[in-house]
C-alpha positions as CSV (number, residue, x, y, z in Angstrom):
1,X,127.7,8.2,27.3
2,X,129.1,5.0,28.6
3,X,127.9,1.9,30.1
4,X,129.0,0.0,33.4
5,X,130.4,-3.4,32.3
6,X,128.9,-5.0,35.7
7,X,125.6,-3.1,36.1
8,X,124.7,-2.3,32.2
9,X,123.8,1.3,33.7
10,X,124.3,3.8,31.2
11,X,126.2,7.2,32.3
12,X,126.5,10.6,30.7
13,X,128.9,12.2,33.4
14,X,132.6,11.4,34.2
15,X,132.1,11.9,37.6
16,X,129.8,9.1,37.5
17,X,132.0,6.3,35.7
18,X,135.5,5.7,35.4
19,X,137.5,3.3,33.7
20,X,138.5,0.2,35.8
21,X,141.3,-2.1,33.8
22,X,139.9,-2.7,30.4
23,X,136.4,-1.9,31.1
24,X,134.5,1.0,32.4
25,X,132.5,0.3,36.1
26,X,130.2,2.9,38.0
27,X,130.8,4.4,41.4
28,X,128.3,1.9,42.5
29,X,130.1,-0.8,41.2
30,X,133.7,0.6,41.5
31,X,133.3,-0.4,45.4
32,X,132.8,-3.8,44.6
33,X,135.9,-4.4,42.8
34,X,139.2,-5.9,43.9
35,X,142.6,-8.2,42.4
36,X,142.6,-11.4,41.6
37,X,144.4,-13.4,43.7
38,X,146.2,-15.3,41.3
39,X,147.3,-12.5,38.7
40,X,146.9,-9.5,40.8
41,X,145.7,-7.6,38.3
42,X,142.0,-5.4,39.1
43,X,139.6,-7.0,37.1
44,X,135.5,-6.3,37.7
45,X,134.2,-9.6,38.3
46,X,135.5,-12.4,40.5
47,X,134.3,-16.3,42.3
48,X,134.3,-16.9,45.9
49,X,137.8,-17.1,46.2
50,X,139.1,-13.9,44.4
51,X,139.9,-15.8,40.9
52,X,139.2,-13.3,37.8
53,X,137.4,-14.6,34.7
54,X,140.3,-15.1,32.6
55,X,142.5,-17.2,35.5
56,X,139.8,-19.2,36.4
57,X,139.5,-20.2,32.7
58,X,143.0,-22.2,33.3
59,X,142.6,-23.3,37.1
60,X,138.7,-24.6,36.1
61,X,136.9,-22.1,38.5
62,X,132.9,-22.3,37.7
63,X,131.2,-18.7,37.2
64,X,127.4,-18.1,36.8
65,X,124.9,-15.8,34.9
66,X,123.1,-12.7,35.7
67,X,123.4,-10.1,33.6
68,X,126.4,-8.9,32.2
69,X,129.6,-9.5,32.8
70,X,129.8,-13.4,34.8
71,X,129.5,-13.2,38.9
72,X,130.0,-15.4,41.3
73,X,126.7,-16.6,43.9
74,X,127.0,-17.8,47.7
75,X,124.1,-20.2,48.3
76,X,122.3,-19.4,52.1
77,X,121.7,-22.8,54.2
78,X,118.9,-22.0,56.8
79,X,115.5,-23.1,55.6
80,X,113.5,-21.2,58.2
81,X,113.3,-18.1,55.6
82,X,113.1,-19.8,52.3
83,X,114.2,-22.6,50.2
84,X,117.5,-22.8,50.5
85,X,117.8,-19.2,52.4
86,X,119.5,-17.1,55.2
87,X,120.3,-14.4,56.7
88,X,124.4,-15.1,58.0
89,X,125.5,-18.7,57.2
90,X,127.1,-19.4,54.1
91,X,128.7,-21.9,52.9
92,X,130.7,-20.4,50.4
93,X,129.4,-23.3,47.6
94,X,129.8,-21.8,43.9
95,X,126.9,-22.6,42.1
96,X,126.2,-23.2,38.3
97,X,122.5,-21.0,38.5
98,X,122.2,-18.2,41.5
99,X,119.7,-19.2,43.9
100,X,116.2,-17.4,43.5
101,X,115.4,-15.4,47.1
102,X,112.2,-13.9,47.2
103,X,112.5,-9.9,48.2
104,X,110.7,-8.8,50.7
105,X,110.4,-5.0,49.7
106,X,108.4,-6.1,46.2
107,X,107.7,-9.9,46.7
108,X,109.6,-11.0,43.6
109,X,111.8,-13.9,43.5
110,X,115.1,-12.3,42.1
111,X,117.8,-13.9,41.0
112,X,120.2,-11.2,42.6
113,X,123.3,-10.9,43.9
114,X,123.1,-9.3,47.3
115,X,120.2,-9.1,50.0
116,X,120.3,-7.2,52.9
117,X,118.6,-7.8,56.2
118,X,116.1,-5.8,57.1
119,X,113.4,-5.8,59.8
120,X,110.8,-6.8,56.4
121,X,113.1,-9.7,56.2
122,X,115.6,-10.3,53.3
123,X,114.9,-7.3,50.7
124,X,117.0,-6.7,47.3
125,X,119.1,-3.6,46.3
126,X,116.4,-2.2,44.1
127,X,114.2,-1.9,47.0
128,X,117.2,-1.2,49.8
129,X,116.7,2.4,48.4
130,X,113.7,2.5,50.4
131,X,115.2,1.6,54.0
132,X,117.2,3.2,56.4
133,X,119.1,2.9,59.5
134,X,116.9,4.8,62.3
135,X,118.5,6.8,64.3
136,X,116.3,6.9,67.1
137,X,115.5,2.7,66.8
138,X,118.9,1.0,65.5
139,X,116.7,-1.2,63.7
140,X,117.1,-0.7,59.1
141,X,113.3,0.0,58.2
142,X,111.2,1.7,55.8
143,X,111.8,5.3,56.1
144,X,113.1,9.0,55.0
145,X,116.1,10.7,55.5
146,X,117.6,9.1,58.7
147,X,114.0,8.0,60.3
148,X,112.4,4.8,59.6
149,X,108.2,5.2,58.8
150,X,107.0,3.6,62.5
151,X,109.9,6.3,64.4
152,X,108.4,9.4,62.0
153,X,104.4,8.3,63.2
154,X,105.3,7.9,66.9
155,X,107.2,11.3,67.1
156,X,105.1,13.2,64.9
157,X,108.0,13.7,62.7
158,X,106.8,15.6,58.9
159,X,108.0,14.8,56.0
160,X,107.4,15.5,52.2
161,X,108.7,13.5,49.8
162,X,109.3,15.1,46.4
163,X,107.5,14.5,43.6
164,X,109.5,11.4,41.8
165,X,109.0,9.4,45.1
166,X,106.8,6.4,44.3
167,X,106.6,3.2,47.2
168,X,108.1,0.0,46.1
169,X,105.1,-1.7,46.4
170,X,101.4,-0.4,47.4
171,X,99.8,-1.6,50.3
172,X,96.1,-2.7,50.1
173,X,93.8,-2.4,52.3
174,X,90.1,-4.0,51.9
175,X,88.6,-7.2,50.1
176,X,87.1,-6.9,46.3
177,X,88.8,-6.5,43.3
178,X,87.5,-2.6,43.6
179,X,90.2,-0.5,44.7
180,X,90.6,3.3,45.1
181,X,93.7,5.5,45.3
182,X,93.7,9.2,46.3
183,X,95.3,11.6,45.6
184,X,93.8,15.1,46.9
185,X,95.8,18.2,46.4
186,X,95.5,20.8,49.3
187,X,96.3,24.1,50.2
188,X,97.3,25.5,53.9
189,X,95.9,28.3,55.1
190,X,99.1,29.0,57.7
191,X,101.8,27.1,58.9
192,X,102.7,23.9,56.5
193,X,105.5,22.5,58.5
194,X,102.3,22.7,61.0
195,X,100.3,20.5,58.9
196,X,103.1,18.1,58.0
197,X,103.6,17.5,61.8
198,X,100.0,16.2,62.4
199,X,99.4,14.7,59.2
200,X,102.3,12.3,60.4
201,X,100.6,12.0,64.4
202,X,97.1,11.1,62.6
203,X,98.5,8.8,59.5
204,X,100.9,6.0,59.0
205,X,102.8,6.4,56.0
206,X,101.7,2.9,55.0
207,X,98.1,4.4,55.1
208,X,99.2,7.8,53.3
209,X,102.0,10.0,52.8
210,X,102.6,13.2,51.6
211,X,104.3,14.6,48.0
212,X,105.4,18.0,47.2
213,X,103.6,19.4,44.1
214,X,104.6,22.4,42.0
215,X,101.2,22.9,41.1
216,X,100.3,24.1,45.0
217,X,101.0,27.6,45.5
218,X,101.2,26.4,49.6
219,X,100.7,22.9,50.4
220,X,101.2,19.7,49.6
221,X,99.6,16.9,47.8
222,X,98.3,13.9,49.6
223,X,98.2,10.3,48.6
224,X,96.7,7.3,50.0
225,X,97.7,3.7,49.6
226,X,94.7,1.2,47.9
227,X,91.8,1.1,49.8
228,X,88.4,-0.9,49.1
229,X,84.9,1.1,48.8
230,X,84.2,-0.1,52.6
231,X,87.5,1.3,53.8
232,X,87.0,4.3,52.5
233,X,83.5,5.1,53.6
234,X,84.9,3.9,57.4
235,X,88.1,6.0,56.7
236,X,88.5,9.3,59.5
237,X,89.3,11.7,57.1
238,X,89.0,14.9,59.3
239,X,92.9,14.9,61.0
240,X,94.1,15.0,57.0
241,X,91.9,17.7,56.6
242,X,92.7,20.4,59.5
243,X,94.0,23.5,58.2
244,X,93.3,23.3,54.6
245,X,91.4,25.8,52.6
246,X,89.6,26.0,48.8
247,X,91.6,26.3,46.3
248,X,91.1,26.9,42.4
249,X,94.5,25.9,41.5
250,X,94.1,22.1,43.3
251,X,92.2,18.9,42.4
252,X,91.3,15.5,43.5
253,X,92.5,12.2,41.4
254,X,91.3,9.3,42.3
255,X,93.1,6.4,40.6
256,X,90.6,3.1,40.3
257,X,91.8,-0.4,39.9
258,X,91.6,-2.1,36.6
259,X,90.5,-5.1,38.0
260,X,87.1,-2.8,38.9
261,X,86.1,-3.6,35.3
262,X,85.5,-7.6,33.7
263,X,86.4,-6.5,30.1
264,X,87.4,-3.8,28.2
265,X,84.0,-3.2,27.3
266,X,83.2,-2.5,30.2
267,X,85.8,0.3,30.7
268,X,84.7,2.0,27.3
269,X,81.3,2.4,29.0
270,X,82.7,3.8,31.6
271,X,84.8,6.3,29.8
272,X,82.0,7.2,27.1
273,X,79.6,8.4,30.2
274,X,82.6,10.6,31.7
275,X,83.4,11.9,27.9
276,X,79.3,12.2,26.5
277,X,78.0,14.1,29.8
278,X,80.4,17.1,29.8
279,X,77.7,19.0,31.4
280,X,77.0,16.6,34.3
281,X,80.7,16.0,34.8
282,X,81.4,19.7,35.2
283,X,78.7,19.7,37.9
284,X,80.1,16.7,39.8
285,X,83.6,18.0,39.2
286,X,83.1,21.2,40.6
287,X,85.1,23.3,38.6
288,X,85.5,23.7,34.9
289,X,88.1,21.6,32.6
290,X,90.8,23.1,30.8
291,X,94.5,23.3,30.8
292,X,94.7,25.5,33.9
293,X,92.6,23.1,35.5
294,X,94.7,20.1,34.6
295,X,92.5,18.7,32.9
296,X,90.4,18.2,29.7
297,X,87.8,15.9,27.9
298,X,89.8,13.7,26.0
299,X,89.1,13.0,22.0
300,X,86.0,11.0,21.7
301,X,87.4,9.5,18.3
302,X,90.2,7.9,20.6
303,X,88.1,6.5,23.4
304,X,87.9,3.0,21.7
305,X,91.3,2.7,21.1
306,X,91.9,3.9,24.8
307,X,89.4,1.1,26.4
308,X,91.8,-1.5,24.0
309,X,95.5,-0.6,25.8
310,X,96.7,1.9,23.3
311,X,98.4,5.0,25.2
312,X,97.0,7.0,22.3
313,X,96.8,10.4,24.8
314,X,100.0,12.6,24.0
315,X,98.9,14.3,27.5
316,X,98.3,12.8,30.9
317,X,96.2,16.2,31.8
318,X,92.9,14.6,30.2
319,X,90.0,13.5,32.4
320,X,90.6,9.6,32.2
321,X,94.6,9.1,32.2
322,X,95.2,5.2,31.0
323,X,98.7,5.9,31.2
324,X,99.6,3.8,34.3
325,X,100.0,0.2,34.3
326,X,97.5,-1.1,37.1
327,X,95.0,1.6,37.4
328,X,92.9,4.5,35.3
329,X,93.1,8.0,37.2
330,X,90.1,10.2,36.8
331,X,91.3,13.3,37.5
332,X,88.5,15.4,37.1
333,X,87.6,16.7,40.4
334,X,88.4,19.7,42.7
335,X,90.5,19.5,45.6
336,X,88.4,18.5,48.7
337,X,88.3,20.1,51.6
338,X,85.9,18.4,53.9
339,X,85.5,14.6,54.0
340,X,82.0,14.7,52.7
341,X,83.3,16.0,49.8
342,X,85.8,12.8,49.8
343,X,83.0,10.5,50.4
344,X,80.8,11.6,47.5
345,X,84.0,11.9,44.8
346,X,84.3,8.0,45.8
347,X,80.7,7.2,45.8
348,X,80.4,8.7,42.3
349,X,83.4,6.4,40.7
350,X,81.9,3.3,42.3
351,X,78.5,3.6,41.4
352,X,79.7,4.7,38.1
353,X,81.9,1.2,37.8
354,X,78.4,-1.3,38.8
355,X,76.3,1.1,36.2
356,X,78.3,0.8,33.1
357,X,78.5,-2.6,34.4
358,X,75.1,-3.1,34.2
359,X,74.0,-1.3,31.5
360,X,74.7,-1.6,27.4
361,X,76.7,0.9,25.3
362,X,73.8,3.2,24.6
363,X,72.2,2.8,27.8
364,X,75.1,3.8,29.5
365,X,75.6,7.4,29.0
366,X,72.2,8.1,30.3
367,X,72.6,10.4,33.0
368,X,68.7,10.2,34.3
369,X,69.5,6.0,34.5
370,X,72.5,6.7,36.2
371,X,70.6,9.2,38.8
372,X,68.1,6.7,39.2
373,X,70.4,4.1,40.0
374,X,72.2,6.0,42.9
375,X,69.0,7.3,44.0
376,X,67.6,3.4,44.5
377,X,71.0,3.1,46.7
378,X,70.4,5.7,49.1
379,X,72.0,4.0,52.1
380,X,75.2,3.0,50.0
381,X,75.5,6.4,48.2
382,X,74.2,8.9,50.7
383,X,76.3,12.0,49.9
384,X,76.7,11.4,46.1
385,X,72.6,11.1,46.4
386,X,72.7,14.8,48.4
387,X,74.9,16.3,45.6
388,X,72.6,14.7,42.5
389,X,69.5,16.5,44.2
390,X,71.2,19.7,43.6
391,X,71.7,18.6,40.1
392,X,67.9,17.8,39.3
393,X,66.7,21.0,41.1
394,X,69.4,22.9,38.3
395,X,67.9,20.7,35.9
396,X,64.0,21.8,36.7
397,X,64.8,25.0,36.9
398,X,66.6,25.2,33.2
């Protein structure tokens, strides 16, 4: 293995690195390269005017910082973009820090050493991977393949990403520091190209977008951007819907915000009602746990440590994953298949949040108080409340 002497990049194959002068460069990097002007001689990093490291170091060229080796920064000069930013005019001044240009694509100020102009605005070459040149528009957008996002929604064009794909940034949609992320595995019953086609008429793909799943015997697995309780409960789930049949092999994550809970106290409640109620979580689930499901009860001897930050889960198939940065994903459910059954998965999770909220450590895990409290909302959680009759008529009858 060897690393790229601009990028850092570490590479296994030769294909992938070759050796450039003295120093080994990248593909990606390889393109960049030139000769100095003064020696002639290929070098892999230069200043403005084509002067390598080591002849600048007699004729008093200035280089600056970023990562390793030393490269050279043009400052931009129109101001109607940023401080000290622009799109086309430079003027060529070598700098003794590179300018900090705030990305578009993840809303970071970088400190980088090539933007490109998109219709987002100025966006850097991490997030470039994410754009394309339409074909059908001319204009470099967010996209797939050769089809920027707004060209695939107006011509109904379906695509899958595969299953690494994960947006630069999520889009939120709602107020509240509440958020909820789905993503709801489904099976077709006939034509999946079919159902890729509308999904793309009906949805945005900065509302949801589809990923291909190996679990799915014959689908696909859909995911929505953030949304807020209120969004969701407005949300026209029906067109995502249309086609898709029950499945035993798919289920329903939902990934909540960790801003949903004030302390981590307050997500150890939460977690000890999911992890002391396994019979009432099998019943809201739908289906049973276990590692055909997906999913499992998790340790209880771990669920402290696990409220505290500590990825002490060697699996991610447990029925609270903490594994992700900004969010918990309970993945408990089974895959839905009509919207009610969206609605009630949703409903479940957020009165769940105000509840352990609410309520001390002992109190809880109740599941009666925890009935009681949806069934005092019955406006707010109407289909969770329509599901929890069905559990107390099980519950009189045992």
């Amino acid at each position: 293995m060897k690393i790229c002497a601009c990028c850092a990049g570490k590479f296994e194959y030769p294909r992938d690195i070759k050796r450039y002068g003295e120093y080994y460069l990248c593909r990606r990097c390889l393109l960049e390269q030139g000769h100095c002007t003064v020696c002639g001689k290929r070098r892999y990093s230069f200043n403005v005017n084509g002067v390598c490291i080591q002849c600048s170091r007699n004729t008093e060229e200035i280089f600056e910082y970023t990562r390793t080796p030393l490269v050279a920064h043009t400052v931009p000069t129109d101001p109607t973009i940023g401080p000290g930013v622009t799109l086309d005019n430079f003027d060529n001044k070598v700098l003794k820090a590179p300018p900090k240009i705030k990305c578009m694509g993840c809303g970071l100020y970088e400190r980088a050493r090539r933007f490109t102009k998109t219709e987002d605005g100025l966006v850097c070459d991490r997030c470039l991977q994410e754009y394309v040149k339409c074909h059908l528009c001319g204009k470099i957008k967010r996209g797939f393949s050769t089809r920027c996002f707004d060209c695939m929604h107006k011509t109904a064009y379906g695509a899958e990403h595969n299953w690494r794909y994960k947006p630069r940034k999520f889009i939120k949609y709602g107020s509240g520091d509440i958020l909820f992320g789905i993503e709801n595995e489904v099976e077709v019953k006939e034509d999946k190209r079919a159902y890729l086609t509308n999904f793309s008429k009906n949805h945005h793909h900065d509302v949801a977008y589809t990923m291909f799943d190996g679990t799915i015997h014959y689908g696909t697995e859909v995911v929505m951007h953030p949304h807020s309780f209120e969004k969701l409960k407005a949300f026209n789930f029906k067109p995502m819907l249309e086609g898709v049949i029950k499945s035993p092999t798919t289920g329903m994550h939902i990934h909540i915000s960790r801003t949903s809970f004030t302390n981590r106290l307050h997500l150890y409640k939460f977690m000890k009602f999911v992890n002391h109620n396994k019979k009432f979580i099998k019943f809201i689930a739908g289906r049973p746990s276990g590692r055909d499901r997906q999913w499992d009860f998790a340790d209880r001897r771990i669920l402290v440590q696990k409220a505290k930050g500590a990825r002490v889960d060697v699996s991610k198939y447990v029925d609270i994953n903490i594994q992700h940065g900004e969010t918990i994903e309970l993945r408990i459910f089974k895959g839905a298949v009509t919207p009610k059954e969206i609605i009630s998965n949703i409903e479940f999770c957020h009165a769940l949040i105000l509840f352990s909220g609410k309520y001390g450590p002992n109190s809880a895990i109740d599941v009666d108080k925890y009935v009681s409290f949806v069934g005092s909302r019955q406006d707010t959680y109407s289909s969770l409340n329509e599901r929890l009759k069905i559990w107390e008529k099980k519950q009189a009858n045992e």
